[in-house]
N, C-alpha and C positions, 0 to 999 in steps of 0.2 A: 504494500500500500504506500502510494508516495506521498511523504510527510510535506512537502512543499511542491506545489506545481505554478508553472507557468501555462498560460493559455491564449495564445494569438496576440502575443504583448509587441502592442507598436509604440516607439517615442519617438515624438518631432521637435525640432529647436527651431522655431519657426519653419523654413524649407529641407532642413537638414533633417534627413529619415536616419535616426541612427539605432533605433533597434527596429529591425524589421520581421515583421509576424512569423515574433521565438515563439518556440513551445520548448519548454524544458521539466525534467521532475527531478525529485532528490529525497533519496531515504533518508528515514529519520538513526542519527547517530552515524551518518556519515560524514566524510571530511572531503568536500568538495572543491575542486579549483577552479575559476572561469580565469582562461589564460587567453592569452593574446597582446597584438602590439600597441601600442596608444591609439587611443581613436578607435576602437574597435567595440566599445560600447559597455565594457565589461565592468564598469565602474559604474555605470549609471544603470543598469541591471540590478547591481546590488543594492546605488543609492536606491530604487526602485521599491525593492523590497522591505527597505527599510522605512518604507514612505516618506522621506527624502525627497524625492523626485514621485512627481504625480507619471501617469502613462497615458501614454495618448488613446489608446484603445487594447480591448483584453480581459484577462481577468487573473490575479493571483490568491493563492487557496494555501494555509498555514494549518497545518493539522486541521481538513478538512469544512476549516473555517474561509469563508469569504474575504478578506481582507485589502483587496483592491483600496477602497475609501476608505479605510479606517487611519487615524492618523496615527502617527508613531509611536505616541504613548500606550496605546492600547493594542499593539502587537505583539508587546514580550518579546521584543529582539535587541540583541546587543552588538555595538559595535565598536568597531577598533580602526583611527584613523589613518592614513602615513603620518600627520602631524598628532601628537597625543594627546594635545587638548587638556592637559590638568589643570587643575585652579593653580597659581603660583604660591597664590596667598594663604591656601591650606596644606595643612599637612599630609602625608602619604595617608596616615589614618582618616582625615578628614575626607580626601580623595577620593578611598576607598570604599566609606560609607554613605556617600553622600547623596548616592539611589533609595539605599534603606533608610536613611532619614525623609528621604521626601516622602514616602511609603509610611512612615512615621510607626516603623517598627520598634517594638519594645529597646530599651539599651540593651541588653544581656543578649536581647539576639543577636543585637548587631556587632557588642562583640563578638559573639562567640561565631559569625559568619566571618568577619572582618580578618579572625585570627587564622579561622580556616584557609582566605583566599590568600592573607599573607606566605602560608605554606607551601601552598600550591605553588604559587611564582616563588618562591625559595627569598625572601627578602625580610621575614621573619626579623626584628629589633629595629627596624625599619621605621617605625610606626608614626615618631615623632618628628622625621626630617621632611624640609619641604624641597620642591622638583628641581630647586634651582642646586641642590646639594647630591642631587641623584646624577647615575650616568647614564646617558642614551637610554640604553640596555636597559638601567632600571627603573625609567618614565617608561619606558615601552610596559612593560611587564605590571606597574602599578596601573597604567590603561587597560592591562589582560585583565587585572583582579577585580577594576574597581565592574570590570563589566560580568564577569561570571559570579561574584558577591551577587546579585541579583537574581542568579538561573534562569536567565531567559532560554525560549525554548531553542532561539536561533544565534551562534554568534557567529557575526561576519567581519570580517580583516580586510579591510583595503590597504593592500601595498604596503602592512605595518611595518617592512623591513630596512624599506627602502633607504633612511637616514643612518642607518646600523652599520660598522663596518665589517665586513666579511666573514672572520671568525666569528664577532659574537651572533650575527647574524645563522649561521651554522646552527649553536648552542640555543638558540633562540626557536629555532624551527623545531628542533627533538623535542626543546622543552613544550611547546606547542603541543604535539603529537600525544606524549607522555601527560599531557592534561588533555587533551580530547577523548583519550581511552577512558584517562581515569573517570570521566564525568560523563560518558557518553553524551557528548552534546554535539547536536548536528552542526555543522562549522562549514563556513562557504566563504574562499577563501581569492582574493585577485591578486593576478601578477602577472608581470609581461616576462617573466624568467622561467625560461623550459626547465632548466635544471630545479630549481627549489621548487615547480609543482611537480615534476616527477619524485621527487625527494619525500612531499609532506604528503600527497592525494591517496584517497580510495578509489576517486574517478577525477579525472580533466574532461571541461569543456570548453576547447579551443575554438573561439569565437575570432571572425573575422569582418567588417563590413556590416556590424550588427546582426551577423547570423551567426551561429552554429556550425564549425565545417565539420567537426568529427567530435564524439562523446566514447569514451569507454576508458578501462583502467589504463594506468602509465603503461602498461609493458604492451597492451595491445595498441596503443596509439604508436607508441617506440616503432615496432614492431610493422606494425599492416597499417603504414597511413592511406589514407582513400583518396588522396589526389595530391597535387605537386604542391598545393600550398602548405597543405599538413606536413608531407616529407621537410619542407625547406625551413618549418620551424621547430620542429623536432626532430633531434639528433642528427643536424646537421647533416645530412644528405646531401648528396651529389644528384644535382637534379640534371639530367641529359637528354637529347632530345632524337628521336629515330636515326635521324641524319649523322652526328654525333657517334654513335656508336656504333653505325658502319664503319666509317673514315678512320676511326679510331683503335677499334675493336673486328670489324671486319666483322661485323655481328646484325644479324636484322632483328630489330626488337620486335616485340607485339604490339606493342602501342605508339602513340608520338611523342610520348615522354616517359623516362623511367629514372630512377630513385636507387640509388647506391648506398650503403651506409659505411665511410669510411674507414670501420673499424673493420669491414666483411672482405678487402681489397686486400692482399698479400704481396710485398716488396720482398724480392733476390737481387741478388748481383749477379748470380747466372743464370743464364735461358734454363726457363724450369719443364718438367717434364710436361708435353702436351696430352689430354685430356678431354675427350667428346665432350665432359661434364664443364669442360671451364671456356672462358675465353680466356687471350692472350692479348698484351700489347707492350711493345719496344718503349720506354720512356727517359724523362731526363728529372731529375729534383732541381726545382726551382726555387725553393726556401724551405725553411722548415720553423715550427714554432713546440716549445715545450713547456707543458700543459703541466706541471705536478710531474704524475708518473706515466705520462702518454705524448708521445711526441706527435704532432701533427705536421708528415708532412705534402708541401703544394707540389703536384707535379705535373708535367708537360708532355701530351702526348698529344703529336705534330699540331699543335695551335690551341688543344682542348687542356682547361684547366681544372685540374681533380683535385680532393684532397684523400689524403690516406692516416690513419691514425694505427701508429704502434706505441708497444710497451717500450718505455723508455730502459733503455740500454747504453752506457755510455762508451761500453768498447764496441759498441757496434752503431753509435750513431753513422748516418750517410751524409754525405758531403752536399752542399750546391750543385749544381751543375753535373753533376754525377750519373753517370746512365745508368738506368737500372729496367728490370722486367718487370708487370703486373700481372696477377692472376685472378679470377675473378669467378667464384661456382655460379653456374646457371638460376642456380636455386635462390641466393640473394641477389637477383634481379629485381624488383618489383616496378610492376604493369600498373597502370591506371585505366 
């Protein structure tokens, strides 16, 4: 049964049609991503849901409830900005309770949630410093508390990372994860970064142009993207086009475009054994970039540029300019 649906949701900005008649649904206690590049609507979906942003036409349904016109106080949903919006002039405790105050929940309660939510985000003695005294990292995480202190049924993340720098950004995202279990709460989450929605999702929905191009878990999007623009924003695919991979590969594809995943490409230094199962092609390294533990590198085959990604190896890194062979199984082709 789907805890949240969307149903024929149009939004117009004046002339500008930026979400264009979605339907989308989402279980309840799952951790959901709408991914895509700026401008692609994924933010204003959310604000949407949040009733935030009114919709032009449609209808959205919150555990089975109507909730299109309702305003946002009476949603029961929480959320989480890229900028964290704390009061300056209150304290983390203040911060924290300042939902269950307006609720004008008993004190005792609101300690004894307040204590709770400080544990959850690990910030515990916390209580009495205000945001200007905290780091990034832990105004982010006082915005996590002060919004799940309330249990709403829905929490939604826009872009909370964005300002965070890369490590704690990392430690940010498990910690996330590790409180979505703990609390089973359904989390619906934006970002333009393939790698951290692969990282945190039960499901991505890679939106493009205010629509929807492809919905299903990381590994199957990774894996079977359903068209060239899916491939070119997840996992960096080599998008190629029939012509291409004749000239190239000496190969007639089935479609007019296909989809490599750099990591499925095999570099020798010697012509490698030939194989009905593989194609083949003569090439040259044209740069190379190294990634952590994955070297990425660009290569040249007669005019066409690919990339290839290996496990970094420092006595066997490859030169510029350096010729070398590709091999390539028929199998990790992909058609559209």
């Amino acid at each position: 049964m789907s805890y949240i649906k969307f149903e024929n949701i149009n939004k117009y900005y004046n002339e500008q049609h930026v979400l264009k008649d979605l339907n989308l649904t989402i279980e309840k206690g799952s951790f959901v991503t709408l991914l895509g590049p700026s401008g692609c609507g994924k933010s204003t979906l959310l604000r949407c849901l949040a009733g935030l942003e009114s919709i032009s036409s449609g209808s959205m349904f919150l555990d089975d409830e109507d909730i299109t016109f309702k305003n946002p106080r009476q949603r029961n949903i929480g959320m989480i900005f890229q900028q964290y919006s704390l009061f300056p002039t209150m304290t983390v405790y203040q911060n924290i309770s300042f939902g269950l105050r307006m609720k004008k929940e008993k004190k005792e309660t609101i300690n004894k949630l307040v204590k709770e939510a400080l544990s959850l985000v690990q910030l515990e003695g916390s209580e009495k410093k205000f945001p200007s005294q905290l780091s990034g990292g832990e105004q982010q995480r006082v915005a996590l508390a002060r919004c799940i202190v309330t249990k709403p049924k829905v929490l939604l993340l826009d872009e909370p990372f964005s300002a965070i720098d890369a490590k704690l950004r990392k430690s940010l995202q498990i910690r996330i994860k590790e409180i979505h279990r703990e609390l089973n709460m359904t989390c619906v989450f934006v970002t333009h970064d393939q790698e951290e929605a692969m990282i945190m999702s039960d499901v991505i929905h890679l939106m493009h142009n205010g629509v929807i191009e492809q919905s299903g878990k990381p590994a199957q999007i990774y894996s079977n993207p359903k068209n060239a623009y899916v491939a070119s924003f997840i996992g960096s695919y080599n998008i190629m086009a029939k012509e291409d991979m004749m000239k190239s590969f000496n190969y007639e594809a089935a479609s007019e475009k296909v989809a490599i995943r750099p990591e499925m490409i095999d570099i020798s230094e010697e012509e490698p054994q030939y194989s009905s199962e593989d194609i083949f092609a003569k090439a040259k390294i044209s740069d190379n970039i190294l990634q952590g533990n994955i070297v990425r590198y660009f290569v040249d085959i007669k005019g066409l540029k690919i990339k290839v990604d290996l496990l970094f190896n420092n006595s066997k890194l490859l030169q510029n300019n350096q010729d070398i062979y590709l091999k390539i199984n028929k199998d990790n082709i992909i058609t559209f």
